[in-house]
py3Dmol code that shows the C-alpha trace and the ligand (Angstrom):
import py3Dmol

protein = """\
ATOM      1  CA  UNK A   1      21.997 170.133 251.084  1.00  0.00           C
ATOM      2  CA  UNK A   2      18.500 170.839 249.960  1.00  0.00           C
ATOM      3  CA  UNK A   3      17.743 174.288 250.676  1.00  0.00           C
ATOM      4  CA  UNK A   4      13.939 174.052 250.644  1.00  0.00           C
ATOM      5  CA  UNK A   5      13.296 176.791 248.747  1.00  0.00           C
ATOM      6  CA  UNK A   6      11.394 174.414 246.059  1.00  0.00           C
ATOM      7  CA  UNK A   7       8.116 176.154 245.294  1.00  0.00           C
ATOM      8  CA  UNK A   8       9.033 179.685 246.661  1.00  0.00           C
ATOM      9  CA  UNK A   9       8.427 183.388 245.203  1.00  0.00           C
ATOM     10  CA  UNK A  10      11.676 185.472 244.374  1.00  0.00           C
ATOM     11  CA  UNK A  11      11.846 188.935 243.020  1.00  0.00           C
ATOM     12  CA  UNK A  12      15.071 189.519 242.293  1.00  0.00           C
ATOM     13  CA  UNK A  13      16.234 193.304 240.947  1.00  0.00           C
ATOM     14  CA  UNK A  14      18.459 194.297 238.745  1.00  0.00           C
ATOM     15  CA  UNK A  15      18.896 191.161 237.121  1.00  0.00           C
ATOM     16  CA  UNK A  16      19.756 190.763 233.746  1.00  0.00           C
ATOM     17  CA  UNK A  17      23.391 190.856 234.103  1.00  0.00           C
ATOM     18  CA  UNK A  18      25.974 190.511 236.425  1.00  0.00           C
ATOM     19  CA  UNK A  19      25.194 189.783 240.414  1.00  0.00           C
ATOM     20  CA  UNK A  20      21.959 190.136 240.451  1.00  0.00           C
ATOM     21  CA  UNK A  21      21.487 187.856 237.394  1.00  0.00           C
ATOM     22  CA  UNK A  22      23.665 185.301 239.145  1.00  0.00           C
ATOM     23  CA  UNK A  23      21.148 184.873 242.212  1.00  0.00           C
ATOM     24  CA  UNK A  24      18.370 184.494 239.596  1.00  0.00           C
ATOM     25  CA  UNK A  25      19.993 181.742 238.731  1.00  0.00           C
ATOM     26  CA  UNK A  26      21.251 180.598 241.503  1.00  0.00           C
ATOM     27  CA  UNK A  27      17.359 180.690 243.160  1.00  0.00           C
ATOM     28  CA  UNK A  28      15.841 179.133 240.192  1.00  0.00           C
ATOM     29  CA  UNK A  29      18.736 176.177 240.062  1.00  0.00           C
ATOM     30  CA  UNK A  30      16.827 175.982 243.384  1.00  0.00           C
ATOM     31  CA  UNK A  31      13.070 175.488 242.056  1.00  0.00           C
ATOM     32  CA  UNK A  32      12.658 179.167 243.091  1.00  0.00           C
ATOM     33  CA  UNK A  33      10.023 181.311 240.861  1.00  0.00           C
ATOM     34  CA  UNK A  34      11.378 184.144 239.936  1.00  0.00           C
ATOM     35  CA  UNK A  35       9.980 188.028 238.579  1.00  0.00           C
ATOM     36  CA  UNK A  36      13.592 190.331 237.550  1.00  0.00           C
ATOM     37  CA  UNK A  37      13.692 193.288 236.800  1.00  0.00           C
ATOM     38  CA  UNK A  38      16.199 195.775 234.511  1.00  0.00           C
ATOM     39  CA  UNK A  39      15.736 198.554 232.720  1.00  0.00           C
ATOM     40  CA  UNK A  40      16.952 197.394 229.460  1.00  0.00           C
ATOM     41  CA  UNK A  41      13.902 194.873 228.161  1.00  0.00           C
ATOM     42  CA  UNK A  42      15.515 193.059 225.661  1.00  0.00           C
ATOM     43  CA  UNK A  43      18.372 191.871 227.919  1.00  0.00           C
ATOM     44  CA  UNK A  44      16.130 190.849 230.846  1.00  0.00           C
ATOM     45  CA  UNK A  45      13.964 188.971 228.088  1.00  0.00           C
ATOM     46  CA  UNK A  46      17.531 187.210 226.822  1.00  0.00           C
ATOM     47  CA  UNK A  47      18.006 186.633 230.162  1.00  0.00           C
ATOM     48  CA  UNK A  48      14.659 185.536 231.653  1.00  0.00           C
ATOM     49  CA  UNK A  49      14.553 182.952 228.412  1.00  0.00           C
ATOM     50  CA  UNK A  50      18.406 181.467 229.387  1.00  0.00           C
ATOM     51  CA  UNK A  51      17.077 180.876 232.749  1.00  0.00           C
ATOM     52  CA  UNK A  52      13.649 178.988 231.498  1.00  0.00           C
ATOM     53  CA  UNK A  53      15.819 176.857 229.764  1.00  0.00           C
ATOM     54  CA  UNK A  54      18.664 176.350 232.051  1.00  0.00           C
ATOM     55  CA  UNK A  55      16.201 175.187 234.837  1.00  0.00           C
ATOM     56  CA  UNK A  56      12.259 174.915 233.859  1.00  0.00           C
ATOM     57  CA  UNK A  57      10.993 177.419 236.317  1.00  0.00           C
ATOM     58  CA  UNK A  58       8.783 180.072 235.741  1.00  0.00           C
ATOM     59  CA  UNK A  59      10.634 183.630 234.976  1.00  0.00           C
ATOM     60  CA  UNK A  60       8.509 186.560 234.636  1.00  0.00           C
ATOM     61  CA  UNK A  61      10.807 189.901 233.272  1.00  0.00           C
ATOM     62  CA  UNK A  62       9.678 193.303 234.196  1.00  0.00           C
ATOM     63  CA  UNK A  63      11.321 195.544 232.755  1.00  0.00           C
ATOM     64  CA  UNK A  64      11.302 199.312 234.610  1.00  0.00           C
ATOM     65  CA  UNK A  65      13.991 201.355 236.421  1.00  0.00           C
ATOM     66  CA  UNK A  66      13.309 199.802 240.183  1.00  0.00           C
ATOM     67  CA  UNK A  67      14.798 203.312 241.679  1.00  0.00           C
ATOM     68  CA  UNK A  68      11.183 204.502 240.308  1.00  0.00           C
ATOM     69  CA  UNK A  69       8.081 203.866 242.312  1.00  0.00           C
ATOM     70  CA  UNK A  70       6.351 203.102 239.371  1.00  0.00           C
ATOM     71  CA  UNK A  71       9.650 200.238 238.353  1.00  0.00           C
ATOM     72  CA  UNK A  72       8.762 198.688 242.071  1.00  0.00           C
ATOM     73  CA  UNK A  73       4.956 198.981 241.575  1.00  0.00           C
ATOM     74  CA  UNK A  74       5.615 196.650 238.374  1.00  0.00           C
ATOM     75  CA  UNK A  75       7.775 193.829 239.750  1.00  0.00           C
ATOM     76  CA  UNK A  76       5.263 193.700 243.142  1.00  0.00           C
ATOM     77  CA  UNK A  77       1.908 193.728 240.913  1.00  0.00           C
ATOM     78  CA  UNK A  78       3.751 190.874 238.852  1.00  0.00           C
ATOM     79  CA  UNK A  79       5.030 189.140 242.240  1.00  0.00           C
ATOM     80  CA  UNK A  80       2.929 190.754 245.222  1.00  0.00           C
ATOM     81  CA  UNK A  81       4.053 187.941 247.499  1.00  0.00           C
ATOM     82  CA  UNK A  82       7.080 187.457 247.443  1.00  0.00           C
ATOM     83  CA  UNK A  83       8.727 184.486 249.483  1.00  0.00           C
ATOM     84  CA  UNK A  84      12.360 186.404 249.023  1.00  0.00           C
ATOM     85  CA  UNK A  85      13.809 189.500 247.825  1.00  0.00           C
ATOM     86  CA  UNK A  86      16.972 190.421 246.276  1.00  0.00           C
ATOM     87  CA  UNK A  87      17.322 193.836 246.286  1.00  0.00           C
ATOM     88  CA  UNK A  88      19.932 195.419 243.769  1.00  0.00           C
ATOM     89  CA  UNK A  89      20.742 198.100 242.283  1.00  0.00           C
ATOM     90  CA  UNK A  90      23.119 199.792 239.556  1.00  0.00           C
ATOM     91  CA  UNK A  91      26.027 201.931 241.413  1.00  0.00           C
ATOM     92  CA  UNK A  92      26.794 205.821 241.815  1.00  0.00           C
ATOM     93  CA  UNK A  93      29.658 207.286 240.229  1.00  0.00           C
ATOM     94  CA  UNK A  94      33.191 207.616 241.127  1.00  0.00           C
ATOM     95  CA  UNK A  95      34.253 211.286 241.587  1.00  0.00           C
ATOM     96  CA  UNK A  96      34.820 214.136 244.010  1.00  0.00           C
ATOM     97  CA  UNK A  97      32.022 214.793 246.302  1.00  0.00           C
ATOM     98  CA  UNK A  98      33.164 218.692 245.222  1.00  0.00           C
ATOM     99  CA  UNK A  99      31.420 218.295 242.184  1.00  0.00           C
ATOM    100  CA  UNK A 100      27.946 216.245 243.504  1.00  0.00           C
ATOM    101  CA  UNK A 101      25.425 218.637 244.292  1.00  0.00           C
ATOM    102  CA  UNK A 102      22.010 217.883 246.151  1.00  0.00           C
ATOM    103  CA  UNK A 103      20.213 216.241 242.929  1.00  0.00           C
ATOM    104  CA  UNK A 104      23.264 214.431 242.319  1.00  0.00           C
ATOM    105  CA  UNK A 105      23.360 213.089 246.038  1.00  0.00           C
ATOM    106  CA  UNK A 106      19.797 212.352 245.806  1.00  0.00           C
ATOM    107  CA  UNK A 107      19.806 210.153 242.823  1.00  0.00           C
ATOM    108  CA  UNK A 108      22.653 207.980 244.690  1.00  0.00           C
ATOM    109  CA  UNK A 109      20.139 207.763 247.820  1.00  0.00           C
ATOM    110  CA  UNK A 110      17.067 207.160 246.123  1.00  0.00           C
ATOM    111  CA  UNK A 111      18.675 204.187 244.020  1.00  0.00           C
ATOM    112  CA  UNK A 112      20.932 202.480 246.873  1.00  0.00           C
ATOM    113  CA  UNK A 113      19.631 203.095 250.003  1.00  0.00           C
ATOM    114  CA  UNK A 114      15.386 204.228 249.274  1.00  0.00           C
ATOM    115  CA  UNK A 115      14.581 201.852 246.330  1.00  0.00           C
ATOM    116  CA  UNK A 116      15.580 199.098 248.767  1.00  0.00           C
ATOM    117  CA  UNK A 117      13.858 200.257 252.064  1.00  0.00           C
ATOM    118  CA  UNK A 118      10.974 200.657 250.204  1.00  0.00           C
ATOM    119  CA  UNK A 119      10.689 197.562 248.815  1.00  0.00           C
ATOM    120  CA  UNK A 120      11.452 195.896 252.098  1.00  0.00           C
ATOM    121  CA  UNK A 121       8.393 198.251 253.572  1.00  0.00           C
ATOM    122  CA  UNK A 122       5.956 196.702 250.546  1.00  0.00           C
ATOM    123  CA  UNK A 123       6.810 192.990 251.209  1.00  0.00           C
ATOM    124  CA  UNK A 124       7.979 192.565 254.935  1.00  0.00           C
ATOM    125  CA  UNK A 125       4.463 192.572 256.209  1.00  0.00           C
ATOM    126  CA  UNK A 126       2.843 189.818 254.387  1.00  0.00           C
ATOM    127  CA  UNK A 127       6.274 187.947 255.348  1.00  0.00           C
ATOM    128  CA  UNK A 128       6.156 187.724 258.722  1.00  0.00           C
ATOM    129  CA  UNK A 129       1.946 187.011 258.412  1.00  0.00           C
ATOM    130  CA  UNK A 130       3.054 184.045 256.484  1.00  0.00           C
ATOM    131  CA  UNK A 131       5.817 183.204 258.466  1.00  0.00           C
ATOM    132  CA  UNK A 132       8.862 182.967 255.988  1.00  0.00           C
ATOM    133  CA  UNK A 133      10.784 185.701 254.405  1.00  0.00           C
ATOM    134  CA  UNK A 134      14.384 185.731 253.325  1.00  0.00           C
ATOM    135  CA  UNK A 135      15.439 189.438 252.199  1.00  0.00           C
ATOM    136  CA  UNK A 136      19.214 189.691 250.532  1.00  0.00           C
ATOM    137  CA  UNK A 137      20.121 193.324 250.400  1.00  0.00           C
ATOM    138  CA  UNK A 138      23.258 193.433 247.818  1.00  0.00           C
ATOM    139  CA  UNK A 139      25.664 196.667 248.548  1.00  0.00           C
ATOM    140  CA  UNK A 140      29.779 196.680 248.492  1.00  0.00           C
ATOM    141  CA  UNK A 141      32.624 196.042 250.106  1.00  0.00           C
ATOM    142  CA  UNK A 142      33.038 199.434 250.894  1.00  0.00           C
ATOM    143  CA  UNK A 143      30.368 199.362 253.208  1.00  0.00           C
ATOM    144  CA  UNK A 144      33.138 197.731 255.681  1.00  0.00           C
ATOM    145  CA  UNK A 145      35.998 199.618 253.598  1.00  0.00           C
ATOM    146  CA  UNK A 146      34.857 202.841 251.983  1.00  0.00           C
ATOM    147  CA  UNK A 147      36.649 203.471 248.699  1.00  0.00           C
ATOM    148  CA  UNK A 148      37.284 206.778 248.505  1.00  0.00           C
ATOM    149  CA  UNK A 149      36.308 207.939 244.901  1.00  0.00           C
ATOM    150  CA  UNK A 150      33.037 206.677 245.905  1.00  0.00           C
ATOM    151  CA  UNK A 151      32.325 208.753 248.269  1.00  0.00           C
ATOM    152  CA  UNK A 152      28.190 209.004 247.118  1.00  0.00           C
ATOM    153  CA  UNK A 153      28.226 204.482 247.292  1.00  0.00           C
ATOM    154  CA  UNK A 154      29.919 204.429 250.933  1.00  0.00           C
ATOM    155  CA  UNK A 155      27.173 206.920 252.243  1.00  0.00           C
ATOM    156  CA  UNK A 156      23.931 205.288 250.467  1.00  0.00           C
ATOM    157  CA  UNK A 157      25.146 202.028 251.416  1.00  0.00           C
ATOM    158  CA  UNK A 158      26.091 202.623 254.800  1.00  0.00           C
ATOM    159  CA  UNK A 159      22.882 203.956 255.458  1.00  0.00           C
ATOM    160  CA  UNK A 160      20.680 200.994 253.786  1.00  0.00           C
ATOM    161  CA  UNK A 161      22.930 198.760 256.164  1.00  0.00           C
ATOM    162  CA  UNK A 162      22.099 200.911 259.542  1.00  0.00           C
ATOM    163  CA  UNK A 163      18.585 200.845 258.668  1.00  0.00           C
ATOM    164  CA  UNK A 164      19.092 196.810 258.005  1.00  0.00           C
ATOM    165  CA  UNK A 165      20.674 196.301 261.420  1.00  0.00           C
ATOM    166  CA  UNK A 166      17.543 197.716 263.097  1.00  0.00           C
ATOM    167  CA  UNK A 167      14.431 196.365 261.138  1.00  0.00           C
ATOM    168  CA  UNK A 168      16.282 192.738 261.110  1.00  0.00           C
ATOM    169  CA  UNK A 169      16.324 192.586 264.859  1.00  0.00           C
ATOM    170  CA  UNK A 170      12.702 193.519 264.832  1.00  0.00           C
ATOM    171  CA  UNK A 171      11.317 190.974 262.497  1.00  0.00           C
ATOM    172  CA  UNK A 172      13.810 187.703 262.849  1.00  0.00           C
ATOM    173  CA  UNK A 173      10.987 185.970 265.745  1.00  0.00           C
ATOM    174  CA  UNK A 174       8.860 185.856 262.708  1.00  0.00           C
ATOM    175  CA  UNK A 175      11.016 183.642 260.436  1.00  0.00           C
ATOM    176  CA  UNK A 176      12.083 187.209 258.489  1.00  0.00           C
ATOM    177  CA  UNK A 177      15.322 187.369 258.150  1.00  0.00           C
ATOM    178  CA  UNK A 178      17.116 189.717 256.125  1.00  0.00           C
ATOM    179  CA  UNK A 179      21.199 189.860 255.536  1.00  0.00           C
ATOM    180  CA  UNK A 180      23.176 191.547 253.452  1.00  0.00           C
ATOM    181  CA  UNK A 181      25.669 190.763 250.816  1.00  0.00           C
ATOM    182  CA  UNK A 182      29.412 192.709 250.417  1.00  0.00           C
ATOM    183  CA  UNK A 183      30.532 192.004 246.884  1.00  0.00           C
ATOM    184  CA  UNK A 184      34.484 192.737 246.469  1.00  0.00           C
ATOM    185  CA  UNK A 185      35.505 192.113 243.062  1.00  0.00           C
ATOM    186  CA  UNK A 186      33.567 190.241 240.884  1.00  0.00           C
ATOM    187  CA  UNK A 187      33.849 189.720 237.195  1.00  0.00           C
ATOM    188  CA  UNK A 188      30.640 191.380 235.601  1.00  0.00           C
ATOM    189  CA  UNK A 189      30.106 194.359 233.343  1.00  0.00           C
ATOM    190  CA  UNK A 190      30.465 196.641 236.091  1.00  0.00           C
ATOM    191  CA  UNK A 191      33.837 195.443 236.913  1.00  0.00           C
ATOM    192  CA  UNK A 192      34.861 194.904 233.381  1.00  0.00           C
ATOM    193  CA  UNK A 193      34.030 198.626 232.469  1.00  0.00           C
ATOM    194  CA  UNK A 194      36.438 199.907 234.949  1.00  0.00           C
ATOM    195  CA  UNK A 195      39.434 198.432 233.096  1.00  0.00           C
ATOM    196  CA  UNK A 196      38.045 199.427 229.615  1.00  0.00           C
ATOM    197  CA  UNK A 197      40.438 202.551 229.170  1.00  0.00           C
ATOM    198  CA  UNK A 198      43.480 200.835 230.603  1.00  0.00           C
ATOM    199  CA  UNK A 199      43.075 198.042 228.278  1.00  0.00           C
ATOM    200  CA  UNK A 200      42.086 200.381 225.583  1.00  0.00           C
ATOM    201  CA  UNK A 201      45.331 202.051 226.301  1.00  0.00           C
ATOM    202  CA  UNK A 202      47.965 199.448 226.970  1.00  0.00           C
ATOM    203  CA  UNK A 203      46.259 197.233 223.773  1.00  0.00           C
ATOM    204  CA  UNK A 204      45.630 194.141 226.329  1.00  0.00           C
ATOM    205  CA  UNK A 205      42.800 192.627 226.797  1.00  0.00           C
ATOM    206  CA  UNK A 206      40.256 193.474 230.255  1.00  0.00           C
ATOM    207  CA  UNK A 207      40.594 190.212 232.005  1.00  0.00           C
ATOM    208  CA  UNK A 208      44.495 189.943 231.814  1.00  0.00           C
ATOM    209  CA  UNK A 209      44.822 193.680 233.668  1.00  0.00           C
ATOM    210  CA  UNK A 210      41.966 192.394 235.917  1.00  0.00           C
ATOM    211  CA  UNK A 211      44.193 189.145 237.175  1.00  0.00           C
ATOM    212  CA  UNK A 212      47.083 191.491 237.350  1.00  0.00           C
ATOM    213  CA  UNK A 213      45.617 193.435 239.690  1.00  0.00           C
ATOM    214  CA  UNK A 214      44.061 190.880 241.884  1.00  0.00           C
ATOM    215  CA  UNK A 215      47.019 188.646 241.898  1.00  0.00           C
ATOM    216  CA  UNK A 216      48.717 190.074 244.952  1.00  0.00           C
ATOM    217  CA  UNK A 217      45.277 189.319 246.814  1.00  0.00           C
ATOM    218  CA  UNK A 218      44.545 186.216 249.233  1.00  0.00           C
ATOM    219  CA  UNK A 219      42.378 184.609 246.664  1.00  0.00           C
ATOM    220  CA  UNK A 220      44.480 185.807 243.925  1.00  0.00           C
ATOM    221  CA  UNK A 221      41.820 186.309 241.304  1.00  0.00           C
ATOM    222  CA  UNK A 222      38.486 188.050 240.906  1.00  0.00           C
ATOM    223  CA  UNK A 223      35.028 186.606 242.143  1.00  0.00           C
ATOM    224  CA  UNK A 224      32.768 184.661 239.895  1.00  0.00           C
ATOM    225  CA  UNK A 225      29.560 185.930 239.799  1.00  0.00           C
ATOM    226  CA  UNK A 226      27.997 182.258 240.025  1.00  0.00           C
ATOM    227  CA  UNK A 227      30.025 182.156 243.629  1.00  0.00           C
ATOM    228  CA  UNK A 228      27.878 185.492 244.794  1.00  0.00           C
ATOM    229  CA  UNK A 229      24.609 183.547 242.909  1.00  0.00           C
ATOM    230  CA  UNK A 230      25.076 180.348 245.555  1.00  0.00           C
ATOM    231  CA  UNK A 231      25.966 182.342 248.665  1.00  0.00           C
ATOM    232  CA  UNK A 232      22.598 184.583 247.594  1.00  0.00           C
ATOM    233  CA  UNK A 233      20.788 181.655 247.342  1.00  0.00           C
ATOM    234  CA  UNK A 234      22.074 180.156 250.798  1.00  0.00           C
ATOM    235  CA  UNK A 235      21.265 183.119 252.668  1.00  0.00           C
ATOM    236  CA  UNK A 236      17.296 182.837 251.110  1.00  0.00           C
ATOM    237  CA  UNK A 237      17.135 179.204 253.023  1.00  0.00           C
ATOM    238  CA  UNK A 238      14.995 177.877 254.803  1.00  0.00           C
ATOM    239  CA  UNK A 239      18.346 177.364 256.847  1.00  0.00           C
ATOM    240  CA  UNK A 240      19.293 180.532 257.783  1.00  0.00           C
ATOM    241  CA  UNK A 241      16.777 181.420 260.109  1.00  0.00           C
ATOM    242  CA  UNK A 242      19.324 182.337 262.832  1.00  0.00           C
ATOM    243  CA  UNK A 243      21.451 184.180 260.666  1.00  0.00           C
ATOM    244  CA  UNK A 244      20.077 187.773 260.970  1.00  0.00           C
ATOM    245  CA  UNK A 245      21.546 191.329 260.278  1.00  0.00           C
ATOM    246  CA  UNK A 246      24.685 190.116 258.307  1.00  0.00           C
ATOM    247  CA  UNK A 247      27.070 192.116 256.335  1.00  0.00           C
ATOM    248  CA  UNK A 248      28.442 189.159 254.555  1.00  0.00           C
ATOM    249  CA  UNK A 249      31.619 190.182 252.506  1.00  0.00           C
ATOM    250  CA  UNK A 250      32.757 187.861 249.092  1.00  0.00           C
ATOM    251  CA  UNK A 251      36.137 189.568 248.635  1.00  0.00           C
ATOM    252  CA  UNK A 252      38.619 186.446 248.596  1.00  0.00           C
ATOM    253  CA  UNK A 253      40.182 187.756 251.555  1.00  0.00           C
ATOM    254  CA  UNK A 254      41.187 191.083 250.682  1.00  0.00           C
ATOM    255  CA  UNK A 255      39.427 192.966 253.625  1.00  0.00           C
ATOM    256  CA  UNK A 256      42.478 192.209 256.734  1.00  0.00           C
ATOM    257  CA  UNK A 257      39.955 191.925 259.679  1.00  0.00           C
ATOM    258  CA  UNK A 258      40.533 189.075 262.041  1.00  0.00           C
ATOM    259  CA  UNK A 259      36.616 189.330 262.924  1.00  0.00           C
ATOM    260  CA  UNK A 260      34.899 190.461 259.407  1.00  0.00           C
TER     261      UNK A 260
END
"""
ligand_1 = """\
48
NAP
P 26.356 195.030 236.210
O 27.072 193.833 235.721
O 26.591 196.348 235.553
O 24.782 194.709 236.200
C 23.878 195.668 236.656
C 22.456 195.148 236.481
O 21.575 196.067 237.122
C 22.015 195.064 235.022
O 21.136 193.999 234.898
C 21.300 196.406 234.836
O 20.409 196.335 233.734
C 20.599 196.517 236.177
N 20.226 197.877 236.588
C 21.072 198.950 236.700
N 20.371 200.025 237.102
C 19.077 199.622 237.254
C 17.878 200.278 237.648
N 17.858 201.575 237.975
N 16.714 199.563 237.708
C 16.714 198.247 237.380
N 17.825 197.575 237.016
C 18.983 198.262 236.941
O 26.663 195.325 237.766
P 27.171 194.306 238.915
O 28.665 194.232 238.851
O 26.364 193.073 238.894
O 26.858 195.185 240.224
C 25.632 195.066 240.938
C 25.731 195.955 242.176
O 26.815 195.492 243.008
C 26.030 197.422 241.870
O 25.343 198.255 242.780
C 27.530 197.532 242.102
O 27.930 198.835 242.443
C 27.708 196.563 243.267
N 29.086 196.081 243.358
C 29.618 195.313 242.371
C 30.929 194.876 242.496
C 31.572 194.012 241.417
O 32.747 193.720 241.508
N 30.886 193.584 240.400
C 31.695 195.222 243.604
C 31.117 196.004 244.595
C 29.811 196.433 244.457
P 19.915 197.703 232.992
O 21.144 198.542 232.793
O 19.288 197.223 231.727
O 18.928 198.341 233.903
"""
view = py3Dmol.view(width=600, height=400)
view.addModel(protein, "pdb")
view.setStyle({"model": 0}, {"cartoon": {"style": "trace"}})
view.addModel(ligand_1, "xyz")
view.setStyle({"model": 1}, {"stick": {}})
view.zoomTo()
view.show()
């Protein structure tokens, strides 16, 4: 299926590793041109370069934290019309909320609910004057089943996908559409770190205790990143414009929901 994204403008955040790396290249397999961001510049260089060579399309890195205005300013100066947006985002903390105090809470809302709304404010507009605009808003699982020890992710994320269900409604008649994607587990850095002490303890190695806890699952195993990447990419189409307001969960099955 050709997608017909040839030719378009991405920004994609967060993107030097992980699921936000695998849309990059999952858009640019695509002919999409891409700006990503990170904080870290040398691995969003690494990575801008792997994708240059992997598919010939124009990757610009800016590196800046994209919870800051001034990390947002930078990717939209380098890309300030963008055909689609990937918003993403590092995650809070686990914890107990007894121990978060306002700053704390703030941080978690600024980076995973605010940094996304307001990039959606700075590039909506010009979308729906041109007519086309795909926006992917990347958040968890948990937004459909909270995970306790995370209590600050289930409340940012929940409300970036409230807000989502509104503003999609408004702007779909224009060709906007924006969805979002639920990652369950996938195997990236993030995922990886959380099994670091176990394996550090029991002297075996991350991805065997990861596969021995997601065996009893439907799918059995952990998500690929490069499976998140195409579904991304799918959902910035040209053929999704009556796909709107989505919550679209990549868990292999592990939610139980006879209507997820
Ligand atoms: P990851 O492998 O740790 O990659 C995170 C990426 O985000 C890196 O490129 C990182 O680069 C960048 N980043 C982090 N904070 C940033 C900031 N403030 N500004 C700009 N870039 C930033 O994480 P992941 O597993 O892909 O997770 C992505 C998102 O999905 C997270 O919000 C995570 O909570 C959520 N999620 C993941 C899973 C999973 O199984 N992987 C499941 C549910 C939800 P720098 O550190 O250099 O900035």
């Amino acid at each position: 299926m050709d997608l017909g994204l040839q030719g378009k403008k991405a920004i994609v955040c967060a993107a030097s590793k992980g699921l936000g790396r695998a849309c990059a290249i999952s858009l640019a397999r695509e002919g999409v041109e891409l700006v990503i961001t990170a904080r870290t510049a040398s691995t969003l260089e690494e990575t801008a370069a792997e994708i240059r060579q992997m598919t010939g399309v124009k990757v610009t890195a800016v590196a800046g934290d994209i919870t800051s205005e001034e990390g947002r300013a930078a990717a939209l100066k380098a890309c300030p019309s963008p055909d689609i947006l990937v918003n993403n985002n590092g995650g809070p903390p686990r914890g107990d909320f007894r121990d978060w105090d306002r700053e704390t809470w703030i941080k978690a809302v600024d980076a995973n609910m605010l940094a996304p709304i307001f990039l959606i404010k700075a590039v909506v507009d010009g979308m729906i004057e041109r007519k086309f605009g795909r926006i992917v808003n990347i958040t968890s699982g948990s937004v459909k089943s909270p995970i306790p020890e995370l209590g600050m992710s289930n409340a940012a994320r929940a409300g970036l996908t409230g807000f989502v269900a509104g503003l999609a409604r408004q702007v779909a008649h224009h060709n906007v559409v924006i969805n979002n994607i639920l990652p369950g587990p996938f195997l990236t850095d993030r995922l990886r770190g959380g099994f670091q002490e176990a394996a550090r303890k029991t002297n075996r190695p991350v991805d065997e205790l990861v596969q021995e806890r997601l065996s009893k699952t439907p799918a059995g195993r952990a998500g690929d990143p490069a499976e998140f990447g195409d579904a991304c990419a799918f959902l910035c189409s040209a053929k999704v414009g009556f796909i709107v307001g989505q919550n679209l969960l990549l868990d292999g099955g592990a939610f139980n929901s006879s209507s997820t």
